[in-house]
C-alpha positions as CSV (number, residue, x, y, z in Angstrom):
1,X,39.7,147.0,94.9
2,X,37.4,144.6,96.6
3,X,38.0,143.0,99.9
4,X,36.7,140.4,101.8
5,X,35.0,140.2,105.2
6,X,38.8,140.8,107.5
7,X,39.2,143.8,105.1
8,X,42.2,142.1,103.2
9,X,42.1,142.9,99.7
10,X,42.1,140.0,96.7
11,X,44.9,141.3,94.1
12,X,42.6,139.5,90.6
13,X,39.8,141.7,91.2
14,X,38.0,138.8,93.4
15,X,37.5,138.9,96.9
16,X,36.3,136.5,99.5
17,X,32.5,135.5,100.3
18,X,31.4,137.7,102.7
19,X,31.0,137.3,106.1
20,X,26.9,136.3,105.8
21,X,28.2,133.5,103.5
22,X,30.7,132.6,105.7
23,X,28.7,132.2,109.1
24,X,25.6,130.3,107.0
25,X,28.8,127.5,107.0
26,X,27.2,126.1,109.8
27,X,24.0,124.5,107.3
28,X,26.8,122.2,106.5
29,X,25.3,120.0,109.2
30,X,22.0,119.9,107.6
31,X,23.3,119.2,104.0
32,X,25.0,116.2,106.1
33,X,21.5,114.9,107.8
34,X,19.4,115.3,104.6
35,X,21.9,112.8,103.0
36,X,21.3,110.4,105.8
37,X,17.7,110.6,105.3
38,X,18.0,110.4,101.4
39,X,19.9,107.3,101.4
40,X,17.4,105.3,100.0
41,X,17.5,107.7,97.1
42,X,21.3,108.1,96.9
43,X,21.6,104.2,96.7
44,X,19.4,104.6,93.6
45,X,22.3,106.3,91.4
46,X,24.8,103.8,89.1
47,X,26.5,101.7,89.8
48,X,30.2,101.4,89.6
49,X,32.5,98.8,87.7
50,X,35.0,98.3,90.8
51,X,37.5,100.4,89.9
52,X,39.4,102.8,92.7
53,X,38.5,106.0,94.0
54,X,41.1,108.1,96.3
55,X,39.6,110.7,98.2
56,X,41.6,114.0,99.1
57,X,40.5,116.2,101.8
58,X,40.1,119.7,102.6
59,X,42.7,122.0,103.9
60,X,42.8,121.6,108.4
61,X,40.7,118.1,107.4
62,X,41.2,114.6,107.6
63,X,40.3,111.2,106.6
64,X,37.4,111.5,108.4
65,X,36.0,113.9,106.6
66,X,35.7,112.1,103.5
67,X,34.7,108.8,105.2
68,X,31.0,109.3,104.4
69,X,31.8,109.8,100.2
70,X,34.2,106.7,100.8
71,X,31.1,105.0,102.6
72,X,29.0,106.0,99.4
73,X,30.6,104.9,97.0
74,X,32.0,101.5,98.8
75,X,28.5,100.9,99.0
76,X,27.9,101.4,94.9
77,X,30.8,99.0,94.4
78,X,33.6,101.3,94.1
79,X,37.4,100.3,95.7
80,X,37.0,103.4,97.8
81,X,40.4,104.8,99.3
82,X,42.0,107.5,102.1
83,X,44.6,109.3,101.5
84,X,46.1,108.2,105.0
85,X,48.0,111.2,105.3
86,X,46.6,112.6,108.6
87,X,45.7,116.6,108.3
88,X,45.7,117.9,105.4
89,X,47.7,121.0,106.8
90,X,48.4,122.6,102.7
91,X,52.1,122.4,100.7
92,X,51.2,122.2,96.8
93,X,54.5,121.1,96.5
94,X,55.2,119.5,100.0
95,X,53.1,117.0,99.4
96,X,53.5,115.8,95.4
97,X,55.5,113.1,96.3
98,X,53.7,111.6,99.1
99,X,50.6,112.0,96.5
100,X,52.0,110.5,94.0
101,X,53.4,107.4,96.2
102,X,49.8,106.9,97.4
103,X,48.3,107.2,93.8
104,X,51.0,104.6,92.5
105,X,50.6,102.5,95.6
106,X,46.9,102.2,94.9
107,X,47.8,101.9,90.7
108,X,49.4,99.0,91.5
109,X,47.8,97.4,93.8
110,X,45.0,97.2,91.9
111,X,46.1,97.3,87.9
112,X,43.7,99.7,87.4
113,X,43.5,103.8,86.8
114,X,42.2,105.7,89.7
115,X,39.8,108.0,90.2
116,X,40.4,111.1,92.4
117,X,37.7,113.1,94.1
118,X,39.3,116.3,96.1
119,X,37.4,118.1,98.2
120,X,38.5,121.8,98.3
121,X,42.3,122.2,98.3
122,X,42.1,118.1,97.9
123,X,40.5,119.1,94.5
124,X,43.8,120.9,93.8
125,X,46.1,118.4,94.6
126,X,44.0,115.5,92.3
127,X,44.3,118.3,89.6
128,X,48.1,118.5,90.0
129,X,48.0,114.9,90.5
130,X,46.2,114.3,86.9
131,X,49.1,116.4,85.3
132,X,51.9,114.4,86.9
133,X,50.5,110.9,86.4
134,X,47.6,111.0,83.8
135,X,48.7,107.3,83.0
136,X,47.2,106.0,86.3
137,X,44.6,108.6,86.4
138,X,41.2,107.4,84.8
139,X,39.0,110.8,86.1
140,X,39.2,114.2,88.4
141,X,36.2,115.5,90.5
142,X,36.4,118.8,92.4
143,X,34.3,119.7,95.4
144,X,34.4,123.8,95.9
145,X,38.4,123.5,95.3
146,X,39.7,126.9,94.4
147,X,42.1,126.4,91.6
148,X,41.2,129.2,88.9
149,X,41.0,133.0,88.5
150,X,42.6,134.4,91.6
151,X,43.3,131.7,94.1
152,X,43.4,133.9,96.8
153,X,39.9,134.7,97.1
154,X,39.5,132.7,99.9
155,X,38.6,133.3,103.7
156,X,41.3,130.6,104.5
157,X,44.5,132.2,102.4
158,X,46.2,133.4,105.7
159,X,45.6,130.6,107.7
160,X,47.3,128.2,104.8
161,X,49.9,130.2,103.9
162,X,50.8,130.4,107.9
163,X,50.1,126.4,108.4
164,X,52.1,125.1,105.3
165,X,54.9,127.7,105.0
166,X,53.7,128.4,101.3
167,X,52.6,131.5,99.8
168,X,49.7,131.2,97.2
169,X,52.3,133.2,94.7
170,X,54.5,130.4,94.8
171,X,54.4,127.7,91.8
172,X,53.2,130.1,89.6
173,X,53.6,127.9,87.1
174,X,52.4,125.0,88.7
175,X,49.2,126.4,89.6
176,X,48.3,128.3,85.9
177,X,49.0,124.6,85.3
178,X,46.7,123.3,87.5
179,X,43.8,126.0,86.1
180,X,44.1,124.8,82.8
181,X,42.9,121.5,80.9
182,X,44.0,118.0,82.0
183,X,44.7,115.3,80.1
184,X,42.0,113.2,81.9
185,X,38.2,114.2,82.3
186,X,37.2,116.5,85.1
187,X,34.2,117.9,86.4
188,X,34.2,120.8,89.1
189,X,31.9,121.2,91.2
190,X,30.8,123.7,93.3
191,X,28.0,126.3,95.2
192,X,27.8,130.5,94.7
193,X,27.1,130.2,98.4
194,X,30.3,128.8,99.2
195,X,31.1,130.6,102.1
196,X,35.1,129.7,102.1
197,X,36.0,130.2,98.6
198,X,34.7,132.6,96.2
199,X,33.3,130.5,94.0
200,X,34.4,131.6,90.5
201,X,38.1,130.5,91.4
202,X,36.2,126.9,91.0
203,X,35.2,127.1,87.4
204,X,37.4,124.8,84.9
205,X,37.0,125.5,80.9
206,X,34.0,123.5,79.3
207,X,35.7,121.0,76.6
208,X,34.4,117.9,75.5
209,X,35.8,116.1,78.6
210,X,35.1,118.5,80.6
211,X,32.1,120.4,82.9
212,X,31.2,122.8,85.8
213,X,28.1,121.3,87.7
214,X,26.8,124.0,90.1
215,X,24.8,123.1,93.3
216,X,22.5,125.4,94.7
217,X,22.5,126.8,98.1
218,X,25.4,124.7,99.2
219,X,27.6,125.2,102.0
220,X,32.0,125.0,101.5
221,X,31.8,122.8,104.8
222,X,29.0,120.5,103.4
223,X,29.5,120.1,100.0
224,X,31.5,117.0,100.3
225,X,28.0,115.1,102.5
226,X,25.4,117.3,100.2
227,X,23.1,114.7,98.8
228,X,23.1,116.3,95.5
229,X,26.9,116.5,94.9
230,X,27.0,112.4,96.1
231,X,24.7,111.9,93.2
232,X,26.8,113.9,90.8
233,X,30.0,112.2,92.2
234,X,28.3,109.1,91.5
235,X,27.0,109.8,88.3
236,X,30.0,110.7,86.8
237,X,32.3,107.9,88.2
238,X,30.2,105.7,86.3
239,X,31.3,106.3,82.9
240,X,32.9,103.7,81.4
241,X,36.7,104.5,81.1
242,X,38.1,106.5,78.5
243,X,34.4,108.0,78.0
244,X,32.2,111.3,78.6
245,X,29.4,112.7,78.5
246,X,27.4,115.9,80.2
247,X,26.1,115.3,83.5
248,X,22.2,114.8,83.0
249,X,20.4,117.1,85.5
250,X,17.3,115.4,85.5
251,X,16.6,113.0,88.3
252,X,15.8,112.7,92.3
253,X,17.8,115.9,92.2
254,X,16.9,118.1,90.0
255,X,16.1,121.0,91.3
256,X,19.6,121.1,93.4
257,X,21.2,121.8,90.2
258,X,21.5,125.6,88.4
259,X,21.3,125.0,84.2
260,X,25.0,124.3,82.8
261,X,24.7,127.3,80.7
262,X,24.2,129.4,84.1
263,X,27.2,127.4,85.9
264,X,30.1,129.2,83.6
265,X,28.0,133.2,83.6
266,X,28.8,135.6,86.1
């Protein structure tokens, strides 16, 4: 059975990213500079129509994290919104109703669906999210969140179970849940150099509604700031409600992005 860079062995047949991948994590920086100097290009992506977007962050991360995707799309007219929870310290189902108080608090507020956009185990909450209130739900975008396959192919496993009192076994139900289709569109996104997760546990079924957009050579750490996944997030927020279609990888960006038909193979 494989294991992953600590020895510790994943039970699916998975195992962590090595411990290269996992010290290259420090390129997130970079991802996070080349998006400052893109801006001019970034600003070039649609527009939105002014509905809200909630941002969910990482496990150990916070608001701040997310602040330069909320930045982003303020700027392309989105109603751009923090979860306001503090750390995001992990507890699946800890935190479900505090999620769900913010997603209705923001519903209401503005008559509108929402849009979530997760960031790693923020990913997995919007998932579970879109399965408890798809009525005020409009559209789901992951960033590297592991929620397929075997969820404990991480190099952070320990650390959350320790932090949130949870074992990744627990909600068994919830998370097979989570891993299948939801009743809203979704695109995952994430990086085979992802040095946190391993990066098949980030692949959701292709349907209709929804799509896998890989990234090339990203970081875990700078995924969320990576100037091509801000254009993707932006891209797909712009559908009009109630519609999809696949994520066009032509563009300023191109060549950040592997062929859909490679984002699903092995």
């Amino acid at each position: 059975m494989p294991s992953g860079p600590d020895g510790r062995q994943a039970p699916g047949g998975l195992r962590p990213p090595g411990l290269a991948l996992l010290l290259a994590e420090a390129r997130g920086l970079f991802e996070f500079n080349a998006s400052l100097l893109l801006s001019p290009v970034l600003m070039r992506a649609p527009k939105g129509d002014g509905h809200p977007v909630l941002a969910l962050p990482g496990f150990l991360a916070s608001d701040l994290s997310m602040a330069p995707m909320r930045r982003y799309l303020g700027e392309l007219g989105y109603e751009a919104h923090a979860w306001r929870m503090g750390r995001n310290l992990g507890g699946l189902g800890r935190m479900r109703e505090s999620l769900r108080a913010r997603l209705s608090e923001i519903h209401a507020a503005s008559g509108r669906k929402v849009s979530l956009v997760g960031w790693s185990l923020g990913g997995v909450y919007a998932r579970d999210l879109a399965l408890q209130a798809s009525d005020m739900v409009r559209y789901v975008i992951t960033l590297g969140s592991p929620f397929a396959n075997d969820v404990r192919a991480t190099n952070a496993t320990r650390l959350y179970e320790a932090l949130s009192g949870e074992r990744v076994e627990d909600f068994a139900e919830l998370r097979e849940a989570i891993a299948g289709d939801l009743p809203v569109p979704a695109t995952s996104i994430y990086s085979r150099a992802d040095g946190v997760v391993n990066w098949r546990t980030c692949l959701l079924r292709p349907s209709d509604r929804a799509e896998n957009i890989e990234i090339h050579l990203a970081s875990h750490l700078g995924l969320g700031v990576n100037p091509a996944a801000l254009w993707a997030v932006a891209d797909r927020l712009a559908q009009p409600e109630g519609e999809f279609s696949p994520f066009d990888r032509t563009g300023p960006f191109a060549i950040a992005y592997a062929p859909p038909e490679q984002a699903i193979s092995a």
